[in-house]
Backbone as CSV, one residue per row, in Angstrom:
resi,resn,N_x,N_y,N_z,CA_x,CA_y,CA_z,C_x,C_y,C_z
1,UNK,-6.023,-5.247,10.865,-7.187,-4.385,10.894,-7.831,-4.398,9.511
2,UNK,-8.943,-4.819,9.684,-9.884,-4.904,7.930,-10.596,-3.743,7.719
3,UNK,-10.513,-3.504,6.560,-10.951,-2.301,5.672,-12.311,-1.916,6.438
4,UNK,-12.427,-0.796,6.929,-13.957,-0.827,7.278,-14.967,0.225,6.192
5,UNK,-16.452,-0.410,5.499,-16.833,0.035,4.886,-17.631,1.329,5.461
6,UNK,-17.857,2.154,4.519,-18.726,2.852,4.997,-20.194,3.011,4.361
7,UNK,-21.114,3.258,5.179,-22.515,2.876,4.972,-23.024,4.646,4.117
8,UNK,-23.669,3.699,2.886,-24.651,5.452,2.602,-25.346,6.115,3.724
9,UNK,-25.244,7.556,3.302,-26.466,8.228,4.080,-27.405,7.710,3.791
10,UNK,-28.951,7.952,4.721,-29.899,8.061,4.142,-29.966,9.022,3.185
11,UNK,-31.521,8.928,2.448,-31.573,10.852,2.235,-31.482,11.814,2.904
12,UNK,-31.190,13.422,2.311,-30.999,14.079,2.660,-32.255,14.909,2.449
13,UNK,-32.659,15.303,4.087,-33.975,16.148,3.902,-33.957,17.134,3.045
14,UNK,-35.475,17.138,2.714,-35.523,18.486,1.612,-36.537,19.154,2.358
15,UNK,-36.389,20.585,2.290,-36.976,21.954,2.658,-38.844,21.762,2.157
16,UNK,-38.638,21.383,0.891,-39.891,21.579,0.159,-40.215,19.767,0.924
17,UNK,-40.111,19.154,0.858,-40.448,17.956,2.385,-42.115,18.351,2.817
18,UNK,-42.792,17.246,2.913,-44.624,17.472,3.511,-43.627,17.637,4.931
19,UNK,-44.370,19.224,5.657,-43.942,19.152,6.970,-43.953,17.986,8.346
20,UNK,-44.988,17.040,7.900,-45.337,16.005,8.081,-44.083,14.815,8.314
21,UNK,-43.321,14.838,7.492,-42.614,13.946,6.870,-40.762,14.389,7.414
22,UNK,-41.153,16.070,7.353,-39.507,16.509,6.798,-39.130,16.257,8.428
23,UNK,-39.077,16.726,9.768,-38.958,16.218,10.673,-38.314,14.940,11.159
24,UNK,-38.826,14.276,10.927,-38.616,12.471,11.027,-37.441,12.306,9.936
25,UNK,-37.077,12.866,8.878,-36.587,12.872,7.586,-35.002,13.513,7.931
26,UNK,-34.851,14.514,8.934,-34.331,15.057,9.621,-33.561,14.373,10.772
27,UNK,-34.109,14.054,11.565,-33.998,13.164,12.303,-33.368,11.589,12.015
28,UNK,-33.641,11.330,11.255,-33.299,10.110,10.393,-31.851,10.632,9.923
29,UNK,-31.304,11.356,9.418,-30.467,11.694,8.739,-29.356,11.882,9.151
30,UNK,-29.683,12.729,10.673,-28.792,12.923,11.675,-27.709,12.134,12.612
31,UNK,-29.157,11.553,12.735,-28.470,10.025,13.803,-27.674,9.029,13.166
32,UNK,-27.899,9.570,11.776,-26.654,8.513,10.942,-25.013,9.167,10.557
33,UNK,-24.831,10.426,11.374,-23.829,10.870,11.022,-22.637,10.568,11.902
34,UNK,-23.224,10.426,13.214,-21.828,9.938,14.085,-21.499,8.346,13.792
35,UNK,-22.305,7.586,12.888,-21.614,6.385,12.727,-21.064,6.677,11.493
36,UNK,-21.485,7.663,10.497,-20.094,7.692,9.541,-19.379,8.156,9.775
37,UNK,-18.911,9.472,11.095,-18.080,9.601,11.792,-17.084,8.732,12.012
38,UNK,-17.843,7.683,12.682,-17.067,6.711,12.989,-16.221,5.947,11.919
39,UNK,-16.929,5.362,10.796,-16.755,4.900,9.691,-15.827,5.587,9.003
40,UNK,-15.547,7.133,8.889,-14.582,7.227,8.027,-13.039,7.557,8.852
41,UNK,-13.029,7.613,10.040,-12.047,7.607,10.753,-11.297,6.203,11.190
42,UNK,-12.242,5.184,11.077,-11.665,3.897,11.228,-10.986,3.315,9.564
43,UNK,-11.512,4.338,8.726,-11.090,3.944,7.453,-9.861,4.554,7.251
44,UNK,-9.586,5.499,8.035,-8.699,6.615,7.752,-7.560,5.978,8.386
45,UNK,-7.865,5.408,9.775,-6.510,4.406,10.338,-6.314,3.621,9.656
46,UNK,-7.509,2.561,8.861,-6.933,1.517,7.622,-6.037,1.834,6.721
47,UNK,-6.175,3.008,6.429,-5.555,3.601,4.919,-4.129,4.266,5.359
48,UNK,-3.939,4.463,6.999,-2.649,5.199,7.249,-1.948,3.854,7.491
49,UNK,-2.233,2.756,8.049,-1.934,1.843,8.487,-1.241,1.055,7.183
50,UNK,-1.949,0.990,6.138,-1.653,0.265,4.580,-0.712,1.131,4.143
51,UNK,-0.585,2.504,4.137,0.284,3.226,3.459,1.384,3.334,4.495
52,UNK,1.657,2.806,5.975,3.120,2.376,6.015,3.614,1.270,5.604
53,UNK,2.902,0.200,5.431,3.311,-0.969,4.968,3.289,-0.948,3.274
54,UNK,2.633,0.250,2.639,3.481,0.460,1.589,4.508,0.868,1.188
55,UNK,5.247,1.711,2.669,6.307,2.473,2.308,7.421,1.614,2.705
56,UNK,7.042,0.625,3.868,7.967,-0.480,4.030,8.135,-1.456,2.762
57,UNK,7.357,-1.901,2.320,7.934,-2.399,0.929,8.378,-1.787,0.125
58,UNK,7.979,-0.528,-0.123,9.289,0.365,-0.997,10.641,-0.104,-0.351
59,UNK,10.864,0.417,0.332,12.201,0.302,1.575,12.967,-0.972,1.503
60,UNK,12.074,-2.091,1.556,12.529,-3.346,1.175,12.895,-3.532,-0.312
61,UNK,11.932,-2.976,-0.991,12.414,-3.615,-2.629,14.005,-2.334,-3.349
62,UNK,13.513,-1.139,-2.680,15.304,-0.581,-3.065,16.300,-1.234,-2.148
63,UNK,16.170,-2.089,-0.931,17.381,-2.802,-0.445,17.360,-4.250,-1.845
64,UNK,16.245,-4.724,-2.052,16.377,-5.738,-2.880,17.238,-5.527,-4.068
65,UNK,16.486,-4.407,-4.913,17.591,-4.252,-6.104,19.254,-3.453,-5.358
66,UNK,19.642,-2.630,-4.687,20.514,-2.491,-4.425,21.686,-3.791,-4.562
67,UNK,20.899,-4.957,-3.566,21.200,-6.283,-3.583,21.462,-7.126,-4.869
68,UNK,20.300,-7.121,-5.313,20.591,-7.080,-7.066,22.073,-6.657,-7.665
69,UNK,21.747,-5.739,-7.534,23.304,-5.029,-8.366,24.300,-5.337,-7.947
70,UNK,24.878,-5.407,-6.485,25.576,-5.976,-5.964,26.113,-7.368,-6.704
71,UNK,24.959,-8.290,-7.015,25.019,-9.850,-6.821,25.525,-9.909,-8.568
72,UNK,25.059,-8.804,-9.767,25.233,-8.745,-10.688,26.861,-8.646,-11.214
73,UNK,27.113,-7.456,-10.216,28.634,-7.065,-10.335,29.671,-8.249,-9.845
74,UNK,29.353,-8.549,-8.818,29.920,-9.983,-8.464,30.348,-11.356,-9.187
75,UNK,28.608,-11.149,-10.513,28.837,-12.513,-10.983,29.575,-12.249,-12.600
76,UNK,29.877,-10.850,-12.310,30.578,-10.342,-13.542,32.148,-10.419,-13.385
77,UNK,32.373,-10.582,-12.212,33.875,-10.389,-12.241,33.647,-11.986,-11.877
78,UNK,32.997,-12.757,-11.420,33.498,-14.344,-11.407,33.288,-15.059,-12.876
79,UNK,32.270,-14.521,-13.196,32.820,-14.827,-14.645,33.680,-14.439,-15.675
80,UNK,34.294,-13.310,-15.017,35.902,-13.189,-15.652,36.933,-13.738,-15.580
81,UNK,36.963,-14.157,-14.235,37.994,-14.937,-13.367,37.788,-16.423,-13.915
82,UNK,36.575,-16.947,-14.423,35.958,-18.053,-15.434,37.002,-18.258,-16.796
83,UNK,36.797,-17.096,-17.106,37.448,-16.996,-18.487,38.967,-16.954,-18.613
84,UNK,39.540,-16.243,-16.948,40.776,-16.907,-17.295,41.277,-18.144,-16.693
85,UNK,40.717,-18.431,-16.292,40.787,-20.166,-15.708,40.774,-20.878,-16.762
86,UNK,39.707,-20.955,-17.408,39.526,-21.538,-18.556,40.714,-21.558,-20.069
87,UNK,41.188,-20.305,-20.081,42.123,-19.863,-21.254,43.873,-20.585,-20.476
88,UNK,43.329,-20.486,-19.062,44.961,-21.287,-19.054,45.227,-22.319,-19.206
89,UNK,46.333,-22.629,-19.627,47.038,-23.836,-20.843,48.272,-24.521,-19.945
90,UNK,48.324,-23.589,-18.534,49.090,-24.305,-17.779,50.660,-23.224,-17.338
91,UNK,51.261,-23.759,-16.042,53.133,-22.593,-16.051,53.717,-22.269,-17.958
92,UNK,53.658,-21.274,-17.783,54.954,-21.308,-18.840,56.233,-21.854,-18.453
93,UNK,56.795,-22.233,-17.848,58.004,-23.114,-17.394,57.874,-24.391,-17.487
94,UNK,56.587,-24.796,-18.079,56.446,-26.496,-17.996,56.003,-26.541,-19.619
């Protein structure tokens, strides 16, 4: 679902308006409100829609580092187990 923009009002009638004018001015103004109606409610599903898939990547990236740490601690004790592999010189009986 793509971002949907929303369109300016027209102007907004003014009182002091040539009576002539303010009417139509009125009118004009009106008929543009159920499409930003529309417009900001389809924006409003965009933006609820993005902010679960932001909260799913939260969700994912604390399983990631969790994972992380895991993989850290792991490569800490194999590289201990490194070091004594390495330091042995062989049975003491031989």
């Amino acid at each position: 679902m793509p971002y949907t923009p929303i369109s300016p009002l027209p102007a907004v009638p003014n009182r002091s308006s040539a009576p002539e004018t303010f009417s139509d001015d009125v009118d004009t103004f009106l008929s543009a409100l159920p499409l930003l109606q529309e417009q900001i409610n389809d924006s409003g599903a965009y933006i609820d829609l993005v902010s679960a898939s932001v909260d799913a990547d939260k969700a994912d990236s604390a399983a990631s580092a969790a994972a992380a740490t895991s993989s850290a601690t792991a490569s800490a004790g194999s590289a201990s187990i490194a070091v004594t592999a390495v330091n042995f010189k062989g049975a003491y009986s031989g």
